[in-house]
C-alpha positions in Angstrom: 12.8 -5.1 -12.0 14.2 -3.8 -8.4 13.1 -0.5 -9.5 9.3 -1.9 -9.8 9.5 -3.3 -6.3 10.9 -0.5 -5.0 8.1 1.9 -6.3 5.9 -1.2 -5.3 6.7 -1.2 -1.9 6.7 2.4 -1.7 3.1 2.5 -2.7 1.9 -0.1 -0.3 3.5 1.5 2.4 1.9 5.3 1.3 -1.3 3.2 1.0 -1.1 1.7 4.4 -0.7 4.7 6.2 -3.3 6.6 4.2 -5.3 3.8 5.3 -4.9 3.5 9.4 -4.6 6.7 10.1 -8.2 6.1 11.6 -9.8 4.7 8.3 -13.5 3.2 9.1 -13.6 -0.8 9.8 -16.0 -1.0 6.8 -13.5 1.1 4.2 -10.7 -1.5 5.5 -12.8 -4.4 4.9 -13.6 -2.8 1.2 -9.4 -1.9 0.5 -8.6 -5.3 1.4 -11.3 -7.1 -0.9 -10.2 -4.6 -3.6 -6.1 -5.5 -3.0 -7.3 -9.5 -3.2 -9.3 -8.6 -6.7 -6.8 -6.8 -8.1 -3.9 -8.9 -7.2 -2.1 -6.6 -5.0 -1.1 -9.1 -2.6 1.0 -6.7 -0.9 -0.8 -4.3 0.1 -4.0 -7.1 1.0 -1.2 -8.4 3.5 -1.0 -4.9 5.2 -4.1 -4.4 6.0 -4.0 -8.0 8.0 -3.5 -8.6 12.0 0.1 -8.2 13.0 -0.2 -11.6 14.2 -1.5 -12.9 10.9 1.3 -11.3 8.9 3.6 -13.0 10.9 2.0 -16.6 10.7 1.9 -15.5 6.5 5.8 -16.2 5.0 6.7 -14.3 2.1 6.6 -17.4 0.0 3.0 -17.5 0.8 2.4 -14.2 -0.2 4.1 -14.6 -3.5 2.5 -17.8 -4.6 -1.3 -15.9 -3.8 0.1 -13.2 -6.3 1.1 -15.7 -8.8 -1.8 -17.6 -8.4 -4.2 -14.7 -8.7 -2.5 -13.0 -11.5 -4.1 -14.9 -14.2 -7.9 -13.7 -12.8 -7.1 -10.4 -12.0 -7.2 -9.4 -16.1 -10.7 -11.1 -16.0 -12.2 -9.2 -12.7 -11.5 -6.1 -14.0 -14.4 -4.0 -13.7 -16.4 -7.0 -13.0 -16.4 -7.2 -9.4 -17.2 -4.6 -6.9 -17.9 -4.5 -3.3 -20.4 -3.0 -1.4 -21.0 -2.5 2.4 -24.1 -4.3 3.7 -23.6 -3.8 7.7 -21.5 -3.7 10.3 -21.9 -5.4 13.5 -19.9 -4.3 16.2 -19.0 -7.4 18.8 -16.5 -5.0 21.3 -14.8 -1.9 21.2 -11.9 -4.1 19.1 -13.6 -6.1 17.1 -16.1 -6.1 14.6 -17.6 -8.1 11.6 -18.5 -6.4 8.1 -20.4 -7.7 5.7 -20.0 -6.9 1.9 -22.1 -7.6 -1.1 -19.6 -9.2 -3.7 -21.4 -7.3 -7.0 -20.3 -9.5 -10.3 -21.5 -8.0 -13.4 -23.8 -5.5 -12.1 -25.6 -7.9 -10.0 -26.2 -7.7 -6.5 -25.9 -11.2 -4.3 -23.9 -13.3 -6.0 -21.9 -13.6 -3.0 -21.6 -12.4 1.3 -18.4 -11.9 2.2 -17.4 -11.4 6.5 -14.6 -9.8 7.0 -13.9 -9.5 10.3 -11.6 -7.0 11.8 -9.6 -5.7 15.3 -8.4 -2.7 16.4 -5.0 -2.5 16.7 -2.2 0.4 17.2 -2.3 0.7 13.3 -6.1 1.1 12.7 -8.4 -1.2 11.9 -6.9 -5.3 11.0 -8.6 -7.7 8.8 -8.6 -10.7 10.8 -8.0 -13.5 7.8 -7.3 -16.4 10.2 -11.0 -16.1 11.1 -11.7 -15.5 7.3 -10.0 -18.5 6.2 -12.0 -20.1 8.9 -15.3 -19.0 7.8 -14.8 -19.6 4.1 -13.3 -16.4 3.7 -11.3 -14.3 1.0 -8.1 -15.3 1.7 -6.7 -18.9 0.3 -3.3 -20.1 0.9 -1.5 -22.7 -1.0 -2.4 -26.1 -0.1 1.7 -26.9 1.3 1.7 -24.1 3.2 -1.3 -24.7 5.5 -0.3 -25.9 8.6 -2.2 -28.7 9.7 -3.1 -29.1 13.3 
Protein backbone atom coordinates (compact mmCIF):
# COMPACT_ATOMS: atom_id res chain seq x y z
CA UNK A 1 0.00 0.00 0.00
CA UNK A 2 2.90 2.81 0.73
CA UNK A 3 4.36 1.53 -2.35
CA UNK A 4 1.03 2.73 -4.34
CA UNK A 5 1.22 6.10 -2.83
CA UNK A 6 4.50 6.44 -3.39
CA UNK A 7 4.29 5.73 -7.20
CA UNK A 8 1.00 7.85 -6.69
CA UNK A 9 2.58 10.78 -5.62
CA UNK A 10 5.36 10.38 -7.96
CA UNK A 11 2.99 10.65 -10.83
CA UNK A 12 1.13 13.65 -9.74
CA UNK A 13 4.12 15.41 -9.19
CA UNK A 14 5.67 14.32 -12.97
CA UNK A 15 2.15 15.35 -14.07
CA UNK A 16 2.24 18.75 -12.53
CA UNK A 17 5.32 19.78 -13.84
CA UNK A 18 4.56 18.46 -17.29
CA UNK A 19 1.59 20.55 -16.88
CA UNK A 20 2.91 24.29 -15.80
CA UNK A 21 5.76 24.36 -17.55
CA UNK A 22 3.66 26.99 -19.60
CA UNK A 23 0.69 24.65 -20.35
CA UNK A 24 -2.34 26.75 -22.06
CA UNK A 25 -5.17 28.13 -19.41
CA UNK A 26 -7.76 26.04 -21.54
CA UNK A 27 -5.56 22.56 -21.35
CA UNK A 28 -5.42 23.30 -17.41
CA UNK A 29 -9.01 23.80 -17.22
CA UNK A 30 -9.48 20.35 -19.36
CA UNK A 31 -6.63 18.23 -16.91
CA UNK A 32 -8.41 19.35 -13.99
CA UNK A 33 -12.06 18.36 -15.16
CA UNK A 34 -10.40 15.09 -16.32
CA UNK A 35 -8.48 14.48 -12.63
CA UNK A 36 -12.20 15.30 -10.92
CA UNK A 37 -13.84 12.57 -13.56
CA UNK A 38 -11.43 10.17 -13.00
CA UNK A 39 -11.05 10.42 -9.38
CA UNK A 40 -7.58 11.51 -9.16
CA UNK A 41 -8.05 13.89 -6.48
CA UNK A 42 -4.54 14.44 -6.20
CA UNK A 43 -3.48 15.56 -8.97
CA UNK A 44 -7.17 17.81 -9.42
CA UNK A 45 -5.59 19.52 -6.11
CA UNK A 46 -2.37 20.46 -7.97
CA UNK A 47 -3.55 22.11 -10.60
CA UNK A 48 -5.53 24.48 -7.90
CA UNK A 49 -4.36 28.22 -6.51
CA UNK A 50 -1.69 27.95 -3.98
CA UNK A 51 -3.97 29.70 -1.75
CA UNK A 52 -6.86 27.20 -2.37
CA UNK A 53 -4.57 24.23 -1.65
CA UNK A 54 -3.88 25.64 1.54
CA UNK A 55 -7.53 26.52 2.62
CA UNK A 56 -8.13 22.48 1.18
CA UNK A 57 -6.88 19.92 4.41
CA UNK A 58 -5.84 16.61 3.40
CA UNK A 59 -8.90 15.15 5.06
CA UNK A 60 -10.84 17.08 2.55
CA UNK A 61 -9.09 15.84 -0.16
CA UNK A 62 -9.43 12.30 0.87
CA UNK A 63 -13.11 12.25 1.53
CA UNK A 64 -13.67 13.94 -2.35
CA UNK A 65 -11.59 10.63 -3.43
CA UNK A 66 -13.69 8.37 -1.42
CA UNK A 67 -16.70 9.97 -2.37
CA UNK A 68 -16.00 10.00 -6.05
CA UNK A 69 -14.65 6.61 -6.21
CA UNK A 70 -17.94 4.85 -6.62
CA UNK A 71 -18.74 7.16 -10.03
CA UNK A 72 -15.62 7.13 -11.45
CA UNK A 73 -16.23 3.21 -12.79
CA UNK A 74 -19.47 4.69 -14.22
CA UNK A 75 -17.92 7.89 -16.11
CA UNK A 76 -15.60 6.02 -17.82
CA UNK A 77 -15.66 6.86 -21.25
CA UNK A 78 -18.86 8.60 -20.76
CA UNK A 79 -17.80 12.06 -20.12
CA UNK A 80 -15.53 14.20 -22.04
CA UNK A 81 -14.71 17.78 -22.17
CA UNK A 82 -14.47 20.12 -24.70
CA UNK A 83 -13.16 23.76 -24.88
CA UNK A 84 -15.94 26.26 -25.91
CA UNK A 85 -13.96 29.77 -25.25
CA UNK A 86 -11.84 31.49 -23.37
CA UNK A 87 -12.31 34.92 -22.11
CA UNK A 88 -9.43 36.61 -20.95
CA UNK A 89 -10.36 39.24 -17.91
CA UNK A 90 -6.36 40.45 -17.24
CA UNK A 91 -3.08 39.28 -18.01
CA UNK A 92 -3.63 36.83 -14.74
CA UNK A 93 -6.83 35.78 -14.97
CA UNK A 94 -9.10 34.19 -17.22
CA UNK A 95 -12.35 32.16 -17.42
CA UNK A 96 -12.77 28.89 -19.73
CA UNK A 97 -15.62 27.52 -20.62
CA UNK A 98 -16.05 23.67 -21.42
CA UNK A 99 -18.76 21.67 -22.97
CA UNK A 100 -19.34 18.65 -20.38
CA UNK A 101 -20.00 15.87 -23.46
CA UNK A 102 -22.07 12.83 -21.67
CA UNK A 103 -22.67 10.00 -23.98
CA UNK A 104 -21.77 11.55 -27.14
CA UNK A 105 -23.89 14.46 -26.67
CA UNK A 106 -22.98 17.91 -26.68
CA UNK A 107 -24.66 20.45 -23.95
CA UNK A 108 -25.60 18.57 -21.28
CA UNK A 109 -23.72 20.79 -19.11
CA UNK A 110 -21.25 24.49 -19.18
CA UNK A 111 -18.73 24.23 -16.98
CA UNK A 112 -16.41 27.93 -15.89
CA UNK A 113 -13.41 27.20 -14.77
CA UNK A 114 -11.67 30.08 -13.97
CA UNK A 115 -8.02 30.31 -13.59
CA UNK A 116 -4.77 32.73 -12.49
CA UNK A 117 -1.42 32.97 -13.34
CA UNK A 118 0.80 32.06 -10.90
CA UNK A 119 4.79 31.27 -10.64
CA UNK A 120 3.67 27.54 -11.48
CA UNK A 121 1.51 28.14 -14.62
CA UNK A 122 -1.78 28.52 -15.02
CA UNK A 123 -4.25 27.79 -11.37
CA UNK A 124 -7.74 26.70 -11.30
CA UNK A 125 -9.34 29.00 -9.09
CA UNK A 126 -12.02 26.50 -7.32
CA UNK A 127 -13.00 28.97 -4.52
CA UNK A 128 -14.63 30.94 -7.41
CA UNK A 129 -15.86 27.50 -8.89
CA UNK A 130 -17.42 26.42 -5.80
CA UNK A 131 -18.91 29.83 -5.82
CA UNK A 132 -20.41 29.66 -9.16
CA UNK A 133 -21.71 26.11 -8.98
CA UNK A 134 -18.61 24.77 -9.97
CA UNK A 135 -16.77 21.24 -10.16
CA UNK A 136 -15.41 21.11 -7.05
CA UNK A 137 -17.72 19.86 -3.87
CA UNK A 138 -16.49 19.58 -0.50
CA UNK A 139 -17.93 17.62 2.29
CA UNK A 140 -20.68 19.32 3.90
CA UNK A 141 -18.46 19.45 7.77
CA UNK A 142 -15.70 20.81 6.19
CA UNK A 143 -17.20 23.97 4.64
CA UNK A 144 -16.51 26.74 6.62
CA UNK A 145 -19.35 28.82 7.22
CA UNK A 146 -18.98 32.58 7.24
Amino acid sequence: MRVLCKIGAMLGMVAVLAGCEGGEPQDVAVGYLEAMRNGEMREAWERVRAEDQAAMPPGVLQAQGEQAAAQVEAMAGRVRFEVLGVETISEEEVVVRVDVVMDGQSGAQVEEVRLWREAQGWRVDTDWSEREAGVLDRPEDEITKP
